[in-house]
N, C-alpha and C positions, 0 to 999 in steps of 0.2 A: 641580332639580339636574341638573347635566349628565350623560350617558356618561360621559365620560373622567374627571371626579369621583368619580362611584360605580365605576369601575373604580379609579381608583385607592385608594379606601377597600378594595377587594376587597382588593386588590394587600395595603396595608399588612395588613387583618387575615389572612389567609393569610400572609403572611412572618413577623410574628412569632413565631410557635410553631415554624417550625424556626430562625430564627438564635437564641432563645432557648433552644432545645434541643440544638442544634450546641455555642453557647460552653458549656454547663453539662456535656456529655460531655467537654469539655477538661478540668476538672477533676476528673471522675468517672470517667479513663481506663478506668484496673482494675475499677472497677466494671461499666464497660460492656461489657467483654468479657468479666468472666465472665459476665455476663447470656449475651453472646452465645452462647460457650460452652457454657452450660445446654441452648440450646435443639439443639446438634448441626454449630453450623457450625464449623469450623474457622478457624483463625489470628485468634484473637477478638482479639487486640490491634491488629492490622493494619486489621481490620474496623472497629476502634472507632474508631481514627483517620482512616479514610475516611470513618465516617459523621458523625465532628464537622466533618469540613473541609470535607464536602459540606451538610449540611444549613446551616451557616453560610453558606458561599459563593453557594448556589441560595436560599437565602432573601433575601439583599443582594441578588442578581440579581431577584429576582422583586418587592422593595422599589422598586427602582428603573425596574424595568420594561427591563431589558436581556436578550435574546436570550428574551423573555418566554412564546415559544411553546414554544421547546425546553426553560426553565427548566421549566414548568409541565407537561409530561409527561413529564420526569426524577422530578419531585418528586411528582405521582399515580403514577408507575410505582413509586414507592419505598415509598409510601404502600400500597399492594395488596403488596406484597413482604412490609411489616415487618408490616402487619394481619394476614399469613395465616401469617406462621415465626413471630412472639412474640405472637401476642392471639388468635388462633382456636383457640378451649378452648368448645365449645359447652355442658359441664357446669359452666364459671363464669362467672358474671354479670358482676364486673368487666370479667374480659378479653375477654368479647364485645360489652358498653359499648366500648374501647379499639379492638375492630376493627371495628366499626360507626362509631369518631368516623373511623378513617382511610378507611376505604372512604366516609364521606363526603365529607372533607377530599379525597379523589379527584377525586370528581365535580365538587367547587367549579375547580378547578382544569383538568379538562377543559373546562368551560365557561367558566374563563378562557382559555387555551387558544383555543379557538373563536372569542371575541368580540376577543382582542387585548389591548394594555396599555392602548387609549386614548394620548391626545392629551398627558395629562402623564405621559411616559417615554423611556427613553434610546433606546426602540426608534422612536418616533415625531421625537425629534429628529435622528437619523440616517439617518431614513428610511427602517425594516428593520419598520415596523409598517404595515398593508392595512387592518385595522378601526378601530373605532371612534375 
């Protein structure tokens, strides 16, 4: 199997979990912000509509492999952000499972980051991709 194949299998499994978690905060507004709320940040409805539009939008982005370097350490940067304000509880097991998957899901994505979208993506038909 090629690079740009298993890149883009990367691509797809990494993208799924947040545009599938972006469209499911659209309809879970309220709920998302009181979450957010809970934990101490401020203007939680504002937040919550950022983060459904964002992880929707950088996950299509990173699906298709457009602006796939920048996509991909938005989406780790966000990742180490929401692991350590809503899931680093070292005295519960679930939510250190939850920030152990993001701080992983980090790394997968700086090492896409790194290697590029490959040869089938928006960034490589444009001519805006150097690797693989």
């Amino acid at each position: 199997m090629s690079t740009s194949v298993i890149l883009l299998i990367a691509r797809i499994l990494l993208s799924v979990m947040f545009i599938m978690a972006g469209l499911q905060k659209f309809g879970t507004i309220d709920g998302t912000a009181g979450y957010i709320t809970s934990v101490g940040l401020p203007a939680g409805t504002l937040l919550a509509w950022l983060a459904a539009i964002f992880e929707t939008l950088a996950g299509i982005a990173l699906l298709v492999g457009f602006q796939t370097g920048l996509t991909a350490l938005a989406l780790a940067a966000f990742c180490v952000f929401t692991g350590f304000v809503f899931h680093y509880a070292p005295a519960d097991q679930m939510q250190m499972i939850l920030f152990m998957k993001n701080i992983t899901i980090a790394g997968g994505l700086l090492a896409l980051f790194v290697a590029g979208p490959g040869s089938l993506s928006v960034d490589a038909r444009t001519g805006k991709t150097v690797a693989a």
